[in-house]
C-alpha positions as CSV (number, residue, x, y, z in Angstrom):
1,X,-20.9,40.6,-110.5
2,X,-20.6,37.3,-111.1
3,X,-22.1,34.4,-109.7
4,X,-21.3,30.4,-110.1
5,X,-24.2,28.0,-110.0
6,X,-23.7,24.9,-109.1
7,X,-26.2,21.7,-108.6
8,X,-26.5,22.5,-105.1
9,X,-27.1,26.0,-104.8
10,X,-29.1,26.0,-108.5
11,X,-31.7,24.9,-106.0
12,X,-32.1,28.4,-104.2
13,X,-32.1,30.0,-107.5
14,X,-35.0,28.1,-108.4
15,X,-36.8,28.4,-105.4
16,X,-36.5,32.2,-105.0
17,X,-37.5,32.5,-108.8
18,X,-40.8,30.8,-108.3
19,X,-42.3,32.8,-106.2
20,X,-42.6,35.0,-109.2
21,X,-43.7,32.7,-111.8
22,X,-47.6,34.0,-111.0
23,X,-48.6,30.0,-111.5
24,X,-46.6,29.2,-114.4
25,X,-43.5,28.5,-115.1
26,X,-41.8,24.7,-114.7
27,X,-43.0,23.1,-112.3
28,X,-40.5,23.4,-109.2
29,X,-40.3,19.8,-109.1
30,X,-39.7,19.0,-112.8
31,X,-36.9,21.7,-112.6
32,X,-35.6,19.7,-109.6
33,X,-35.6,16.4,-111.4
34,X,-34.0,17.9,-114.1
35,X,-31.4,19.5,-112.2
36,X,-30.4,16.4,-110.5
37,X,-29.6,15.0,-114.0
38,X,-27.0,17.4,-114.1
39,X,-24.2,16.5,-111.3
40,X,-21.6,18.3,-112.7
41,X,-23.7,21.9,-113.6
42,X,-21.8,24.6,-113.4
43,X,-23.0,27.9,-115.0
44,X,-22.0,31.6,-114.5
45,X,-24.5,34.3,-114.2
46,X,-23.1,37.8,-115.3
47,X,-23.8,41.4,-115.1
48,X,-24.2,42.7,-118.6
49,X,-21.2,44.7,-118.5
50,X,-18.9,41.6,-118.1
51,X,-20.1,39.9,-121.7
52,X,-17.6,40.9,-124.9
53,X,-19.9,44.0,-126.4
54,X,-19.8,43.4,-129.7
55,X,-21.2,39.8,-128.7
56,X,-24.8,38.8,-128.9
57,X,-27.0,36.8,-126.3
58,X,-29.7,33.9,-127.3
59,X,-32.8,33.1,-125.0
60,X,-33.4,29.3,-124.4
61,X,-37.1,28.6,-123.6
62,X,-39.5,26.0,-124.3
63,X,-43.2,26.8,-124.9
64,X,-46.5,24.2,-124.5
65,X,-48.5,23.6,-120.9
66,X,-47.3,23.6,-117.9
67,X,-48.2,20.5,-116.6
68,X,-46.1,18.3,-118.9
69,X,-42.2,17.0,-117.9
70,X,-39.7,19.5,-119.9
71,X,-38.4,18.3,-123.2
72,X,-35.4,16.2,-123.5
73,X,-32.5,18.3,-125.3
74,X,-29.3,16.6,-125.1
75,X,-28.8,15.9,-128.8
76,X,-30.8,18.5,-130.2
77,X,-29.3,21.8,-128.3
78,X,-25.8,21.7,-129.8
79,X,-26.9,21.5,-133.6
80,X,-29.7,23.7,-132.9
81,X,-26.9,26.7,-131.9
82,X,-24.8,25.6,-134.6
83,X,-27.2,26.2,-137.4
84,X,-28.2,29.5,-135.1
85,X,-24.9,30.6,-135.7
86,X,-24.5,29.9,-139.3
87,X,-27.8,31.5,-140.2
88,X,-27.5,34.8,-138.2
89,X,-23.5,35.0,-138.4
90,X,-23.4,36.4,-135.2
91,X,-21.4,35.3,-132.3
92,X,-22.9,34.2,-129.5
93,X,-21.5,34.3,-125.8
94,X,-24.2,33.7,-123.8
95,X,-28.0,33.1,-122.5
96,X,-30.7,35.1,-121.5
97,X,-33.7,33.6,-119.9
98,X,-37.1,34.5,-121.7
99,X,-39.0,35.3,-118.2
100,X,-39.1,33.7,-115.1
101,X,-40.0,30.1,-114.5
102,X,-37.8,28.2,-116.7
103,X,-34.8,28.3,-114.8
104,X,-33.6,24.8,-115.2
105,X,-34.4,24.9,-118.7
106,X,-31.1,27.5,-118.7
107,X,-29.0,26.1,-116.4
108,X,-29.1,23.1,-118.4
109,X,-28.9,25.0,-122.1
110,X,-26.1,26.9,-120.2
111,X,-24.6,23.7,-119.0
112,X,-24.1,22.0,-121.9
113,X,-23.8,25.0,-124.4
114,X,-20.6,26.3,-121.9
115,X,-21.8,29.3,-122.0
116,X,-23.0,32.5,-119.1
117,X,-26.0,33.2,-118.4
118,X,-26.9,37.5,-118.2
119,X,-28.8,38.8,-115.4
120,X,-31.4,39.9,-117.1
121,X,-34.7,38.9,-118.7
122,X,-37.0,41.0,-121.3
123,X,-39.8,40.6,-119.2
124,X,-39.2,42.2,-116.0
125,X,-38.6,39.8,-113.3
126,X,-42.0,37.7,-113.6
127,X,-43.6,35.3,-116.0
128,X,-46.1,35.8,-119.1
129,X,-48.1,33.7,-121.3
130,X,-47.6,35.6,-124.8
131,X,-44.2,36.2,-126.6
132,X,-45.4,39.7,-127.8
133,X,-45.4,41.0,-123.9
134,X,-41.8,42.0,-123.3
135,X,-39.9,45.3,-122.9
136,X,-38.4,45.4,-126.3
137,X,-42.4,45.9,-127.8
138,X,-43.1,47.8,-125.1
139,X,-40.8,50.2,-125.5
140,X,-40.8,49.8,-129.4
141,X,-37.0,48.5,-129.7
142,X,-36.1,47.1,-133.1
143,X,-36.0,43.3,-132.2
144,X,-37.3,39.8,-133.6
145,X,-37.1,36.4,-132.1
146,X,-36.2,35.1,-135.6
147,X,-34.0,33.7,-136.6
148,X,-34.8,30.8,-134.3
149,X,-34.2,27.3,-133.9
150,X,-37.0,24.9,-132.8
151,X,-36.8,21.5,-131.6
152,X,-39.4,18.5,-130.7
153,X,-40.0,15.3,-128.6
154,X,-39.1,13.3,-131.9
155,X,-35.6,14.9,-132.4
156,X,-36.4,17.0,-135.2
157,X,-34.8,20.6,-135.3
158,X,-36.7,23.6,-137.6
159,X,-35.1,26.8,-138.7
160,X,-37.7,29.9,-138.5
161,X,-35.8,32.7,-140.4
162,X,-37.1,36.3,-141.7
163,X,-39.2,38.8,-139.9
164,X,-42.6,38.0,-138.9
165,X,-45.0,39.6,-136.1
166,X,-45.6,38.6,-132.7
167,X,-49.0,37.5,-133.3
168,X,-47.7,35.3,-136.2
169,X,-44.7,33.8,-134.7
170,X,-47.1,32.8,-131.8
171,X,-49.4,30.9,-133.8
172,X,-46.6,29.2,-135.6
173,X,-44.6,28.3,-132.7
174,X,-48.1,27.1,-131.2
175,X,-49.2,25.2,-133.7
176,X,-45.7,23.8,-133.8
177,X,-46.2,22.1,-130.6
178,X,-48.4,19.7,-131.9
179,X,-45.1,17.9,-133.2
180,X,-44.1,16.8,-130.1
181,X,-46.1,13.9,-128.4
182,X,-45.8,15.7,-125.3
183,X,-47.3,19.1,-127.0
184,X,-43.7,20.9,-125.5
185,X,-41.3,22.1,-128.3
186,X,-38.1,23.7,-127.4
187,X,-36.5,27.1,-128.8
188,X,-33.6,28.9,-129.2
189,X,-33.0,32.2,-130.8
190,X,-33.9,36.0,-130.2
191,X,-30.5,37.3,-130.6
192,X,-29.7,40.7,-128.4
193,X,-26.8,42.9,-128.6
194,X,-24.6,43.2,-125.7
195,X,-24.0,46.5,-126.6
196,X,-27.4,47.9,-127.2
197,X,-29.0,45.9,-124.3
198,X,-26.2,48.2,-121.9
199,X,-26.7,51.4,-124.1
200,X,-30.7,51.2,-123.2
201,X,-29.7,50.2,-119.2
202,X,-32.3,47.2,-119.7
203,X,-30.4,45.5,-117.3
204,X,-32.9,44.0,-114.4
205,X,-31.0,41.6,-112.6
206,X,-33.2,39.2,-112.3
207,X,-31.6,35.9,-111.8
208,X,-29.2,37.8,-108.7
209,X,-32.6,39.0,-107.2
210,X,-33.9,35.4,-107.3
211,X,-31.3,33.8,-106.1
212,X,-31.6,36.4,-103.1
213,X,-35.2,35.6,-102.3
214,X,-34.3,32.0,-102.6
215,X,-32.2,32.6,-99.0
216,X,-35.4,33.6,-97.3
217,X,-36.4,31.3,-94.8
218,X,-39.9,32.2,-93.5
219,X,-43.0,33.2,-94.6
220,X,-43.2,36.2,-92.0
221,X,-39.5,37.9,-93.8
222,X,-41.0,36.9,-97.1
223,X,-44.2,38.8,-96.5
224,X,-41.6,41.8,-95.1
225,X,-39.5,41.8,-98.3
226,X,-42.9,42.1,-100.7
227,X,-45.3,44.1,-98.8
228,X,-48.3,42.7,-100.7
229,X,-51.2,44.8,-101.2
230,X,-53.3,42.0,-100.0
231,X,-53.0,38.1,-99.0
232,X,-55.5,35.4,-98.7
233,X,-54.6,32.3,-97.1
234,X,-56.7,29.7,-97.5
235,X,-57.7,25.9,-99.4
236,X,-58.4,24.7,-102.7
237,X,-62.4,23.4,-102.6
238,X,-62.5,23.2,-106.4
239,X,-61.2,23.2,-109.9
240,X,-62.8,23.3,-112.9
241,X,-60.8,23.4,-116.4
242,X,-61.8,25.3,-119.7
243,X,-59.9,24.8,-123.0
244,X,-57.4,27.2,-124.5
245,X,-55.7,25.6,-127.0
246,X,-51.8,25.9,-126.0
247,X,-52.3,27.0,-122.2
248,X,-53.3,25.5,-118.9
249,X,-57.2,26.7,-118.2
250,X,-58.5,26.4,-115.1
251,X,-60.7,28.1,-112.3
252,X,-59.9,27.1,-109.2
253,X,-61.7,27.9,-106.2
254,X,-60.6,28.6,-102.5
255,X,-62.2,28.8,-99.3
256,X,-60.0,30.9,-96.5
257,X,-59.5,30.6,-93.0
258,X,-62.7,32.8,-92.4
259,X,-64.8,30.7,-94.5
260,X,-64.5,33.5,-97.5
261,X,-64.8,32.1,-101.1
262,X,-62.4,33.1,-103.7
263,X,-62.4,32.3,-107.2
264,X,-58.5,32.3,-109.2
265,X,-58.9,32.2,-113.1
266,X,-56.1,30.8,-114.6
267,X,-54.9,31.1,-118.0
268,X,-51.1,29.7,-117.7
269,X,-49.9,33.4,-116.1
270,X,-52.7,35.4,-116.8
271,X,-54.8,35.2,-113.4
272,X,-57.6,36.9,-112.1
273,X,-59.3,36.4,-108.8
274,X,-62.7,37.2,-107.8
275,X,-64.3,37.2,-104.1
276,X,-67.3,35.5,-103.6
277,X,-69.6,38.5,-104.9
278,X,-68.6,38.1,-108.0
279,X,-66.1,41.7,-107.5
280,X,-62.8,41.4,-109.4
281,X,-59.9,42.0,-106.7
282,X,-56.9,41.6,-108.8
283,X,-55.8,41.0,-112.6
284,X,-52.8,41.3,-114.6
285,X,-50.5,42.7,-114.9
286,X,-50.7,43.3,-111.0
287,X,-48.5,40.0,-109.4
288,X,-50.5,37.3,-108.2
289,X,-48.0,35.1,-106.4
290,X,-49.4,31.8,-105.3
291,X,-47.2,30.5,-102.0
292,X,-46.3,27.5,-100.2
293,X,-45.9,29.2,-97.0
294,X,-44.4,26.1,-95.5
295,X,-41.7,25.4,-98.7
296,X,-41.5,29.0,-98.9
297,X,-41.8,28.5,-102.9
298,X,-44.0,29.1,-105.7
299,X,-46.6,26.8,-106.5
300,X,-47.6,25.8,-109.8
301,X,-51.7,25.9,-110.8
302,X,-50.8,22.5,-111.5
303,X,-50.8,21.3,-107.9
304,X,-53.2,23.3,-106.4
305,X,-55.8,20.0,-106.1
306,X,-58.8,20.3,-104.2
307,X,-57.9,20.2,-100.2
308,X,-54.1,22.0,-101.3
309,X,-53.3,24.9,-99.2
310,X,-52.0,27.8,-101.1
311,X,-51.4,31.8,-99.9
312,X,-51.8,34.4,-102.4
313,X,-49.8,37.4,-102.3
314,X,-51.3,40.5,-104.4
315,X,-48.7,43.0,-105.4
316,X,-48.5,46.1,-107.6
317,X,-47.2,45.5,-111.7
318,X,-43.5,45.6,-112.0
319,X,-42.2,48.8,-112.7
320,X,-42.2,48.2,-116.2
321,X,-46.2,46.8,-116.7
322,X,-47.7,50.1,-114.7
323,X,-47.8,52.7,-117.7
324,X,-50.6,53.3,-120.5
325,X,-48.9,51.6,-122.7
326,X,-48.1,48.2,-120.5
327,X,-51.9,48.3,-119.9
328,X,-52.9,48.0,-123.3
329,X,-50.2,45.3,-123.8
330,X,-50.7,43.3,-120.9
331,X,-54.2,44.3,-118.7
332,X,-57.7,44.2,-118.8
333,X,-58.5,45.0,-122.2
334,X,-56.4,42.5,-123.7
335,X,-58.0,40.1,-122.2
336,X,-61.8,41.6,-121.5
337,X,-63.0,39.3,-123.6
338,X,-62.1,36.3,-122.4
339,X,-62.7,37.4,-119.1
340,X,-66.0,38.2,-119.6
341,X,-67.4,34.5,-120.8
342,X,-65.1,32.9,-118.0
343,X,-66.9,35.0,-115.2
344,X,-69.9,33.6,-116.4
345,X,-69.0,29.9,-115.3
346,X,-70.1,28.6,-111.8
């Protein structure tokens, strides 16, 4: 399989993809601006099976809020893969993206890097908030994202090398974003064998599948394709922010057609919604798509203002989020805590 994105179909990709970015992600129309920078893009997406197998793939991501414009690369990206290549020594032949919602953040690294991008992402075909939720620490698969190149608004590049933990490359990287003006800093690294990534069939195909839902054109066949569990359609009445230092916090609250109160809490991808008793109705890591049913597109928590109308689609954890294990890493009592002091605010 391979399949050539251009600027004019890089749209559909985009648009399928964030429906599934759970109210993160890039903001559809930043990655629209950005993409419209780029009139010659052309990328190839491939199948894993059609990189070199002794090669090795590099994620491209940037980390910071959501609602800030993405961070300029140009003259950063290719000095930032060559001293990724001299550190690691390992040859690189393509991208990977990190999860969904940054696709124009790898068609552009892919663009002017000249290199593929592989249908697959360690996440499992949605978006997340925290680099330790990913299949490889799920399933407890040797793998580091150092070495790793980092980059800010200013134009300076940082080499992170050696092994460190989840929890401490997280705080770095997050602390590292107070470098940039914008608060965005912009990464590449995470090196994954070809090879291994086949010999484990971790394969997802998630770029092909959104560039599939990207075709749909109406709300009814969308709704037919997912088979929620439950939708709301409805308005946003209020918002309300909290601070998380790193992450877009909000609660926003929506009123449906029936005059039903709702109340989404929002920590970048990390949503929970409550109805207006107070009961919890969904949580990660179930999918809580927010809709434009009109666009027929994700919507960032970003633009849901007060009077925006936004459906919410409910749908079961990805296949990989549904066991024991994916609970602990990425459900309820990760977060209980936090969830328990944000319930408490009206």
């Amino acid at each position: 399989m391979k399949l050539t994105i251009n600027q004019k179909n890089a749209l559909q990709l985009i648009k399928g993809a964030s429906i599934f970015t759970t109210g993160g992600g890039v903001p559809y129309d930043d990655q629209i601006t950005t993409i419209n920078q780029l009139p010659r893009l052309k990328s190839s997406i491939y199948s894993l099976n059609e990189f070199p197998k002794a090669g090795y793939l590099s994620t491209a991501a940037e980390l910071g809020p959501t609602d800030v414009p993405p961070l300029e690369k140009t003259k950063v990206i290719k000095p930032m893969l060559k001293l990724l290549t001299k550190t690691t020594g390992k040859k690189i032949v393509g991208l990977y993206p990190p999860e969904i919602g940054q696709e124009s953040i790898i068609l552009e690294s892919a663009h002017h890097l000249k290199l593929p991008i592989a249908d697959f992402d360690p996440v499992g075909f949605r978006a997340v908030p925290y680099i330790d939720i990913n299949i490889f620490n799920l399933k407890k698969l040797p793998f580091s994202y150092t070495p790793m190149t980092v980059a800010s608004d200013q134009g300076e590049i940082f080499l992170l090398d050696g092994q460190t933990s989840y929890e401490r490359l997280e705080t770095i990287l997050r602390s590292m974003t107070q470098l940039s003006k914008s608060k965005v800093i912009y990464l590449l690294g995470g090196l994954l064998s070809v090879k291994q990534l086949i010999k484990n069939r971790l394969e997802n195909s998630s770029y092909s599948q959104a560039f599939n839902f990207g075709a749909i054109e109406d709300f009814s066949s969308l709704i037919k394709k997912l088979k929620p569990l439950l939708i709301i359609k409805g308005t946003v009445t209020k918002k309300k922010t909290f601070k998380q230092p790193g992450f877009l916090g909000e609660i926003i609250t929506i009123k449906d057609n029936n005059q039903q109160s709702y109340r989404l809490i929002v920590l970048n991808e990390v949503l929970f919604i409550f109805n207006q008793k107070n009961q919890l109705l969904a949580q990660v890591p179930q999918r809580i798509l927010l809709i434009d049913s009109q666009k027929l597109r994700g919507l960032s928590c970003v633009f849901l203002k007060k009077g925006s109308p936004v459906s919410i689609l409910i749908l079961p954890p990805e296949k990989h989020w549904r066991s024991q294990k994916a609970q602990k890493l990425f459900g309820p009592k990760r977060f209980s805590t936090l969830l328990k002091n944000l319930r408490k605010i009206k």
